[in-house]
FIDRENVEX-359013 format. One line per field, with one value per residue: x, y, z of N, C-alpha, C in turn; residue in one letter. Coordinates in steps of 0.05 Angstrom, whole numbers, plus 5000, padded with zeros to 4 digits. Last residue first. Layout:
// FIDRENVEX-359013
n_u <- c(X,...) $
n_v <- c(Y,...) $
n_w <- c(Z,...) $
ca_u <- c(X,...) $
ca_v <- c(Y,...) $
ca_w <- c(Z,...) $
c_u <- c(X,...) $
c_v <- c(Y,...) $
c_w <- c(Z,...) $
type <- c(a,...) $
This chain:
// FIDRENVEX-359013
n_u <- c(1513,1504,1545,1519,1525,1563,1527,1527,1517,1501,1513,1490,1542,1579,1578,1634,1655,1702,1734,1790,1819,1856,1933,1983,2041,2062,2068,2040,1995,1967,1954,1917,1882,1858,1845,1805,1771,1760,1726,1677,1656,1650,1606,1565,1550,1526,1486,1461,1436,1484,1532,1591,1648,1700,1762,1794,1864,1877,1931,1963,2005,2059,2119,2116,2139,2115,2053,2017,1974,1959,1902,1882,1849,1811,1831,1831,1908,1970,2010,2013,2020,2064,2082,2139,2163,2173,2201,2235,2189,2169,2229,2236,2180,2206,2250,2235,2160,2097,2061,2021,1989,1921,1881,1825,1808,1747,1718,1674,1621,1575,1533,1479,1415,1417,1389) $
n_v <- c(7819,7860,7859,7863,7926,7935,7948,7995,7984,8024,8018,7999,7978,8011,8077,8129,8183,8223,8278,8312,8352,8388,8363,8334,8308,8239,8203,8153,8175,8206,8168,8144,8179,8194,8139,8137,8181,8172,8128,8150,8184,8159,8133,8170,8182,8138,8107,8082,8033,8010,8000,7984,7977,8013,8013,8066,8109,8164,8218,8283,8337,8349,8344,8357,8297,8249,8236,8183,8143,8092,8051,8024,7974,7958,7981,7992,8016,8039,8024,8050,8107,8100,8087,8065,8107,8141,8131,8179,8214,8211,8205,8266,8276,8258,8294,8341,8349,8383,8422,8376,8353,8349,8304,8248,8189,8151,8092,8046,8012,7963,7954,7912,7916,7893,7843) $
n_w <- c(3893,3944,4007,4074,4117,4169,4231,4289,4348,4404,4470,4510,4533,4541,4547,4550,4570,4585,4640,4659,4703,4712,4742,4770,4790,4814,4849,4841,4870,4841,4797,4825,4845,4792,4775,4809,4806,4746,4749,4782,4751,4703,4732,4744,4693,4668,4721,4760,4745,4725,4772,4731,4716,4674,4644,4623,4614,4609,4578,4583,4560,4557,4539,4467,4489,4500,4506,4538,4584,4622,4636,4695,4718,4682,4617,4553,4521,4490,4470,4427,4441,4499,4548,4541,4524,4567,4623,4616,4623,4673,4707,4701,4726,4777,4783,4783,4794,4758,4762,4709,4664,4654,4627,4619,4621,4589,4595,4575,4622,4630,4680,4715,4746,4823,4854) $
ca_u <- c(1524,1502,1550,1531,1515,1555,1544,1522,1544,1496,1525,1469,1507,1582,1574,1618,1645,1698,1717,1748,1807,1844,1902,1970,2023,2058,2083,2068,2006,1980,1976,1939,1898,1867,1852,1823,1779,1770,1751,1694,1677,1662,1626,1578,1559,1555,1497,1478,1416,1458,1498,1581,1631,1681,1742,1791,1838,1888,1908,1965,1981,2042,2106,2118,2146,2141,2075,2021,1985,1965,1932,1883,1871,1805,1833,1826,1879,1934,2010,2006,2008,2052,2063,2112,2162,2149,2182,2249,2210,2155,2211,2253,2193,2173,2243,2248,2189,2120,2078,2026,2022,1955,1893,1845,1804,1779,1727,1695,1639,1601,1539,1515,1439,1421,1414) $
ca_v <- c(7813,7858,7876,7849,7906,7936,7933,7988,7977,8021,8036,8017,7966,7991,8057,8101,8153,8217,8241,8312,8328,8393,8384,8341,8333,8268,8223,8156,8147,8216,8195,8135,8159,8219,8172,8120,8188,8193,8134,8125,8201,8184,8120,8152,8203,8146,8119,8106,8057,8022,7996,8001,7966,8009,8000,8053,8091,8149,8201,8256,8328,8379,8334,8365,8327,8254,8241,8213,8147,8108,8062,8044,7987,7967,7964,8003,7995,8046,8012,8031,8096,8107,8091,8043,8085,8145,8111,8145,8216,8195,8176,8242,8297,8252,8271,8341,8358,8365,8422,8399,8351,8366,8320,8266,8209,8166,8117,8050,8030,7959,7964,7922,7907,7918,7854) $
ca_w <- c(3870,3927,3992,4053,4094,4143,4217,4262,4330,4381,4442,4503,4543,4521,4560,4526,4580,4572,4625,4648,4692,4703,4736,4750,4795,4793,4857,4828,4879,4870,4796,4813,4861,4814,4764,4799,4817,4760,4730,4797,4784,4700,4718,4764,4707,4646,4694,4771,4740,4705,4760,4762,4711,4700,4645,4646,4593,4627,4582,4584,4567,4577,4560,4494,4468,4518,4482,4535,4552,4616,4627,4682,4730,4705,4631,4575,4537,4501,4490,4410,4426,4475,4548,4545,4505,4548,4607,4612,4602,4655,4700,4688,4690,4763,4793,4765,4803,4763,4782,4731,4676,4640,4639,4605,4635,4577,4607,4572,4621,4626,4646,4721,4721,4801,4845) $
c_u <- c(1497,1515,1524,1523,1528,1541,1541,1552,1529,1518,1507,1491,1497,1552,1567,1608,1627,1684,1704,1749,1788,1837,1888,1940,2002,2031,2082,2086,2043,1999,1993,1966,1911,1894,1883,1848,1807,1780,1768,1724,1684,1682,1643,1611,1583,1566,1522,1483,1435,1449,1493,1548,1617,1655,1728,1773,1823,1859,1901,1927,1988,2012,2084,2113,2127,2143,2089,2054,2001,1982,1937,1905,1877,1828,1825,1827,1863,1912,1971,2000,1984,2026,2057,2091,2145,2151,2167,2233,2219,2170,2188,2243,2208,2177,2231,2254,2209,2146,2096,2038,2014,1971,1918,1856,1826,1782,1745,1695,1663,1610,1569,1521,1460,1433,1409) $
c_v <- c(7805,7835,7855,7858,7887,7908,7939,7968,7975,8016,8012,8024,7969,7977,8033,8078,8151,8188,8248,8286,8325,8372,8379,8363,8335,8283,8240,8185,8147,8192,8206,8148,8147,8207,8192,8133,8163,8194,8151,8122,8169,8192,8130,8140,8188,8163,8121,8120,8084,8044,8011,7990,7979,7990,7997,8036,8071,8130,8181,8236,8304,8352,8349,8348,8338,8283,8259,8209,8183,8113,8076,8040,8018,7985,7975,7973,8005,8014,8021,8006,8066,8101,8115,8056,8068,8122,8120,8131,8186,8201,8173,8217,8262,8269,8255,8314,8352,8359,8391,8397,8377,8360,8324,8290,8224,8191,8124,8085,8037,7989,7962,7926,7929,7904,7873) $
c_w <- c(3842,3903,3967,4028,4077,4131,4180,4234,4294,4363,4422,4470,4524,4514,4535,4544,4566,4578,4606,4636,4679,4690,4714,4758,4773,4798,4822,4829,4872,4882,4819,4811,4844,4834,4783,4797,4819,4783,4747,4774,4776,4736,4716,4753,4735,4675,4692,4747,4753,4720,4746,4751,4742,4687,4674,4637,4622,4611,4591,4581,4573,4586,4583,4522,4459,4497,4503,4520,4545,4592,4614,4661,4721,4725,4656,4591,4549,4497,4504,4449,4419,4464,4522,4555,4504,4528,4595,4611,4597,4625,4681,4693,4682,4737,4767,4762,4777,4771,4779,4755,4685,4668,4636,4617,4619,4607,4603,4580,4606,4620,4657,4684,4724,4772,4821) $
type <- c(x,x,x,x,x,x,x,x,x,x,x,x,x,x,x,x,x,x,x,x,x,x,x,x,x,x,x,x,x,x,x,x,x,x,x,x,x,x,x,x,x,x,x,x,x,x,x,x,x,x,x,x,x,x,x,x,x,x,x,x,x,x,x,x,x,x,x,x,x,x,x,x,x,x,x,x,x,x,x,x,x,x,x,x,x,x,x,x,x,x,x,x,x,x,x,x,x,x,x,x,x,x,x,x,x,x,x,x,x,x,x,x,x,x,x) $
C-alpha cells in the first residue's frame, strides 16, 4: 500500500454567466458562506462576499498517495470543484489551487521564553 498525505486545497474562481436564479440563492445564502463559516473539509466549502458577487473559494481536504503529489491533489480539488458548482447550477471560470501538503509542512514552534 502507497503512504497516503493529507492535502489542504484552496480552489479559487470567478462567478460566471450566472442566471438570475443562481445570483438570488447565492445572495440569500451569503450568510453561511462567510468568513467565519470557512473549513476544509472533503466535501468542500464554500466561501465568497455577496458585494461584489464576482469571486469565490472552495476549501478541500484530499488525501491521495505521496508519490502522485501537491499536483494530483490540486485536479482531484478541482475537479470536486468543478462538480459541485455544476451540481448547484452556477457558472463559473478560471480555476487555480492552492495545495499545503500537511505530511511535509514544517511547524515551527516558539521557544520557551528565558527567565
Amino acid at each position: 500500500m502507497a503512504e497516503q498525505h493529507t492535502y489542504r486545497v484552496i480552489v479559487r474562481g470567478t462567478w460566471d454567466g450566472l442566471t438570475e436564479d443562481a445570483r438570488a440563492r447565492l445572495l440569500a445564502e451569503a450568510d453561511e458562506h462567510g468568513m467565519t463559516n470557512m473549513r476544509f473539509t472533503e466535501e468542500g466549502s464554500l466561501s465568497y462576499e455577496p458585494a461584489p458577487l464576482k469571486h469565490f473559494s472552495m476549501r478541500y481536504v484530499v488525501v491521495s498517495d505521496a508519490a502522485d503529489g501537491e499536483e494530483m491533489a490540486g485536479v482531484i480539488a478541482q475537479d470536486r470543484a468543478e462538480g459541485a458548482l455544476r451540481g448547484l447550477g452556477y457558472g463559473f471560470r478560471d480555476l487555480r489551487c492552492t495545495v499545503t501538503d500537511l505530511d511535509t509542512m514544517k511547524i515551527n514552534r516558539k521557544s520557551r521564553t528565558r527567565r
